[in-house]
C-alpha positions in Angstrom: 27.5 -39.4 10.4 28.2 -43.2 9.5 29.3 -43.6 13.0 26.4 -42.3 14.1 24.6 -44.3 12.3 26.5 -47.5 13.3 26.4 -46.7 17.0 22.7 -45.7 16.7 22.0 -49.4 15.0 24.2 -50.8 17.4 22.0 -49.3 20.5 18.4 -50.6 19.1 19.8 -54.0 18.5 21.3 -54.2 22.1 17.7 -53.3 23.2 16.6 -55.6 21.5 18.3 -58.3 22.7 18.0 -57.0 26.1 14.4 -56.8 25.9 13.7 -60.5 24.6 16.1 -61.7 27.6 14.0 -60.3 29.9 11.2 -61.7 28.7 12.7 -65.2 28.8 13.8 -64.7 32.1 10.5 -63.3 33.0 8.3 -66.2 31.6 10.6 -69.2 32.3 11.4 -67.7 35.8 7.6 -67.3 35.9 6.5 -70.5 35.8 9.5 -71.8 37.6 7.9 -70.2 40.9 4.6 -71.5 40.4 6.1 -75.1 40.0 7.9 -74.9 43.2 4.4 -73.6 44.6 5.3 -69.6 45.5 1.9 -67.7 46.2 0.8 -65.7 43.2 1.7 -62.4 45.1 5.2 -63.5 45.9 5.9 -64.3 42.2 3.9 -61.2 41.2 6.3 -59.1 43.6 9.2 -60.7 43.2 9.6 -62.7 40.0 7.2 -60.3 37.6 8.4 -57.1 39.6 12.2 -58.0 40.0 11.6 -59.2 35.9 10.5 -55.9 34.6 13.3 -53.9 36.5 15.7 -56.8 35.2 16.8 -54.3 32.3 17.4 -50.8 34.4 19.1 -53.5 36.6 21.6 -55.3 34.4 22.3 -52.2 31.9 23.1 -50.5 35.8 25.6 -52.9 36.7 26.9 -52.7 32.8 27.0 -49.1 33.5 29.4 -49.5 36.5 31.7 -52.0 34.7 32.3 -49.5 32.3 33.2 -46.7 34.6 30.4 -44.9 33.5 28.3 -44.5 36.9 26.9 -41.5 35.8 24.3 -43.5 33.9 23.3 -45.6 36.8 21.3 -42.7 38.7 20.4 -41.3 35.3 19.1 -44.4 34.5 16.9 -45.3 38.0 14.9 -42.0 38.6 14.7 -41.8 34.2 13.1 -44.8 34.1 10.8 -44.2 37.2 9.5 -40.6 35.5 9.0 -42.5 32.3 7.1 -45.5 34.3 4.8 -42.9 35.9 4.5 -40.3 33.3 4.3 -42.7 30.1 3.2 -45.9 31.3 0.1 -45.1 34.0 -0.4 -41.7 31.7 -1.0 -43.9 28.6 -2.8 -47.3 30.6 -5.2 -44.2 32.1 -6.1 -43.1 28.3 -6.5 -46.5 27.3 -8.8 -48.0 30.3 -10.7 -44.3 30.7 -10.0 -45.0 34.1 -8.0 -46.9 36.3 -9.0 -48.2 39.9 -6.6 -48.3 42.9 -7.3 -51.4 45.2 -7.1 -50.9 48.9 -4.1 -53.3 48.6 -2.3 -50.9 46.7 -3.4 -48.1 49.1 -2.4 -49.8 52.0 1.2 -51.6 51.2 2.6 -50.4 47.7 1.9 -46.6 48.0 3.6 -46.6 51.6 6.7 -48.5 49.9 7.0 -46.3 47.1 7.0 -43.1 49.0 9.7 -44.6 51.6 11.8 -46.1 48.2 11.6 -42.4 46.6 12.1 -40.8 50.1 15.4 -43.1 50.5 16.5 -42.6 46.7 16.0 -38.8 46.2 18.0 -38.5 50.0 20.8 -40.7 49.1 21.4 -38.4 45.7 21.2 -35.1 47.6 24.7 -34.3 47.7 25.4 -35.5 43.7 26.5 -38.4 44.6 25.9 -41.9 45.8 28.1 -43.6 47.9 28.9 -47.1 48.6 27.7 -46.9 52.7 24.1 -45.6 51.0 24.0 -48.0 48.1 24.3 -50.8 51.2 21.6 -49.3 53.0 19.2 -49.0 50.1 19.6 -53.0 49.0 19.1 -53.8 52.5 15.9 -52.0 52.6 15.0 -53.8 49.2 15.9 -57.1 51.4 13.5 -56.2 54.4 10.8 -55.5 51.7 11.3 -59.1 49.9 12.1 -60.7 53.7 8.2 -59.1 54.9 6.7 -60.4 51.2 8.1 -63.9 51.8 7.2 -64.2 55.6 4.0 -62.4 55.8 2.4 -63.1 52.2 -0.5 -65.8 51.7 0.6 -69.3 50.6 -1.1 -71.1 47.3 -3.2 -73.6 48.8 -1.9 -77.3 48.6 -4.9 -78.3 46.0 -3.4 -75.7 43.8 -2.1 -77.0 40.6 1.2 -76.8 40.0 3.1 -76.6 35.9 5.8 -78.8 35.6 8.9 -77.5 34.4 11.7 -79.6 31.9 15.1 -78.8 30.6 13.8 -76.1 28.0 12.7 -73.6 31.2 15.9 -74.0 32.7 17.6 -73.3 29.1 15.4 -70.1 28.6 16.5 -69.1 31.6 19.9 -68.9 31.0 19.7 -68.0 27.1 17.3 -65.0 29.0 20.0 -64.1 31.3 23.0 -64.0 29.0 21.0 -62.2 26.3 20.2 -59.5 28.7 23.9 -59.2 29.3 25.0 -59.0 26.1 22.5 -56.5 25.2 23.0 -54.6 28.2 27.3 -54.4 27.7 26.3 -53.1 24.0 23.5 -50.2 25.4 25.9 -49.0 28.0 28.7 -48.7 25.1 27.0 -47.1 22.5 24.9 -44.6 25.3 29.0 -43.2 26.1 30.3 -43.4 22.6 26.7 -41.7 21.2 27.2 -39.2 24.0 31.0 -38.3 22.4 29.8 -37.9 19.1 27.1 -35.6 20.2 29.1 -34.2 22.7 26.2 -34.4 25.7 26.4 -36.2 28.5 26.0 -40.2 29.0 23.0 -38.9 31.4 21.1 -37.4 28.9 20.9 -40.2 26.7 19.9 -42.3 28.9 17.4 -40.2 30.8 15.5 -40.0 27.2 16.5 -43.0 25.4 17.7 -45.8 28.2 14.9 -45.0 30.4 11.8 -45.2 27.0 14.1 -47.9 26.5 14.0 -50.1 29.7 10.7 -49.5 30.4 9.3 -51.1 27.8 8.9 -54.2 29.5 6.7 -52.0 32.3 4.8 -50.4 28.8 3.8 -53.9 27.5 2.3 -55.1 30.9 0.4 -52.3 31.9 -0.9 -51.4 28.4 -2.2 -55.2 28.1 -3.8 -54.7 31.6 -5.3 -51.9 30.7 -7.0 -53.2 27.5 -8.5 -56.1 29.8 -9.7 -53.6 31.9 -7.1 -54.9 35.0 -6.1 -52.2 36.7 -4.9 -54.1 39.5 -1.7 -55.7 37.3 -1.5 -52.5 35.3 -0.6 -50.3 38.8 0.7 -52.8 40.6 3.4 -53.6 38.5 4.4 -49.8 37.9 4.1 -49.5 42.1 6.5 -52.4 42.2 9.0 -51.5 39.4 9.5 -47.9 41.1 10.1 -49.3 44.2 12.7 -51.8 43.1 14.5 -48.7 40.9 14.9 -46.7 43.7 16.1 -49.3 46.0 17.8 -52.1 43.8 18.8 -50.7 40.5 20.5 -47.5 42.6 21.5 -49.9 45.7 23.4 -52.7 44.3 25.7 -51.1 41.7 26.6 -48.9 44.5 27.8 -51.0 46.7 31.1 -51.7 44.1 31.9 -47.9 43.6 30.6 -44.9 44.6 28.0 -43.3 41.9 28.3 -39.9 41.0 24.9 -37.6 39.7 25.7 -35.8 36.8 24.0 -32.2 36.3 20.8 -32.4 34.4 19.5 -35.6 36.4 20.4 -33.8 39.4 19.2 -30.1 38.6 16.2 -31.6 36.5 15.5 -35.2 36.9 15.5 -35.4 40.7 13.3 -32.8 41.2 10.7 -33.9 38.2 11.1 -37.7 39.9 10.0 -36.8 43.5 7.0 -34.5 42.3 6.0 -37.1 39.7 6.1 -39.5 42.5 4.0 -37.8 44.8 1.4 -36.8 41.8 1.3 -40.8 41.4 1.1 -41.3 45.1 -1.8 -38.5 45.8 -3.8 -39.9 42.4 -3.3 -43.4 44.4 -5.1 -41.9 47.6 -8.0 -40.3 45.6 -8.2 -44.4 44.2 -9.0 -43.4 40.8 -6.8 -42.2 37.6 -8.6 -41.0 35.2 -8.8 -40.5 31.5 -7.7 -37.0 31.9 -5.0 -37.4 34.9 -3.7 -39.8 32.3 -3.5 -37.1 29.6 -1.7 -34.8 32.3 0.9 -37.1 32.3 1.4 -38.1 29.2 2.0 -34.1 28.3 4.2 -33.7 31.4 6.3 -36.6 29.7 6.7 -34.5 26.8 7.5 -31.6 28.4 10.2 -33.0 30.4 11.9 -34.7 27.2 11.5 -31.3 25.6 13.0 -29.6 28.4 16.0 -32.3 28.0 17.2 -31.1 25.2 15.9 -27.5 25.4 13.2 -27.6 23.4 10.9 -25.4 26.0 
């Protein structure tokens, strides 16, 4: 029991520590683009989108260095059930309804659908191999190649912050506390899953993926209170699509992932009809207070069906 104790303390602070990294990161990084003049959907995309995925990302890649590649797919499609389910199901509750620009409509929701498409096909066969993990970050780069090329520009009368040595030192205090924290999660997910003798998978389908979304959480729920529901879906739309492409893709490419059995009888199947729900609730262009409350209880009853509560 005092182990468990002492691994569970060890797993919230890693969290922790994670999570203020990627807000560093995020903010510094943040206001790095705007000084060297990137167009507010480029550093929306890439810097706030790339940000928020930062700790599915980095806790992957821990993942892998640990030999533990089970947690990497585990980790992608948990946190993209959680983003959908918990984050947009809670933002709906909270705004009473949430609008779905045209821009959405027209760019993210084609993106995501591809990502998922692409994601769910590479993890088919239980596993995901190095050849797919290359052709996954390659889509990612097409997508971040079209947002650089074919994106707006700020205009030249735009303002621009000036940056100093402390951005550049929270930066890389950002960037080493989120691999700390991440080296720490990753341990304490496989030594947790010993002592309760379950699989690293399930942990972190529950516990990782609440865990590493939290970053997705505090965006959209502070969108939502302002009534934004542009920022508040847009950022989910993006985080997905860099889950299924990025944080599966890249820690692929160094060894070959495998799926363990309750993300792939379970998870995958509750990931792409989640997905689609979100995708068809984007066509109708509203989410409402209700559709919210769908997926809130959906969350619940797929945690519950984790660990065989239902």
């Amino acid at each position: 029991m005092n182990e468990i104790l002492l691994w569970s303390l060890i797993f919230l602070v890693s969290l922790a520590v994670m999570l203020r990294g990627a807000d560093w990161l995020l903010v510094s990084g943040e206001r790095i683009g705007r000084a060297k003049g990137l167009s507010p959907f480029v550093i929306g995309v890439l810097i706030v989108g790339i940000g928020t995925s930062l700790p599915e990302l980095i806790s992957s890649l821990a993942a892998v260095l640990q030999g533990a590649t089970e947690i990497v797919p585990a980790n992608a499609i948990g946190s993209n059930i959680t983003n959908i389910l918990l984050v947009v199901g809670l933002s709906a509750v909270v705004a009473r309804k949430l609008e779905v620009t045209k821009n959405l409509v027209d760019l993210e929701l084609p993106l995501l659908a591809i990502a998922t498409a692409m994601a769910a096909g590479a993890m088919a066969d239980r596993s995901v191999s190095q050849a797919e993990g290359a052709f996954l970050v390659l889509a990612f780069a097409v997508y971040v190649a079209y947002t650089l090329l074919f994106r707006e520009h700020p205009k030249a009368t735009e303002k621009r912050p000036k940056t100093n040595g402390g951005t550049a030192l929270k930066l890389i205090a950002g960037a080493i506390a989120l691999a700390i924290g991440a080296n720490y999660i990753i341990e304490s997910v496989v030594r947790l899953a010993d002592l309760f003798n379950v699989s690293a998978g399930l942990i972190t389908l529950a516990a990782v993926a609440l865990g590493t979304s939290l970053p997705e959480l505090t965006v959209s729920l502070k969108a939502a209170f302002r009534g934004d529901s542009a920022v508040a879906l847009g950022n989910i739309f993006g985080s997905n699509a860099i889950n299924a492409l990025l944080v599966l893709g890249l820690p692929a490419l160094f060894t070959g992932l495998a799926v363990d059995q309750q993300t792939f009888s379970l998870a995958l199947p509750v990931f792409v009809v989640v997905t689609l729900l979100f995708i068809l609730s984007g066509l109708s262009r509203r989410i409402h207070i209700y559709d919210g409350g769908l997926y809130v209880l959906i969350y619940c009853w797929f945690i519950g069906r984790l660990f065989g509560l239902v």
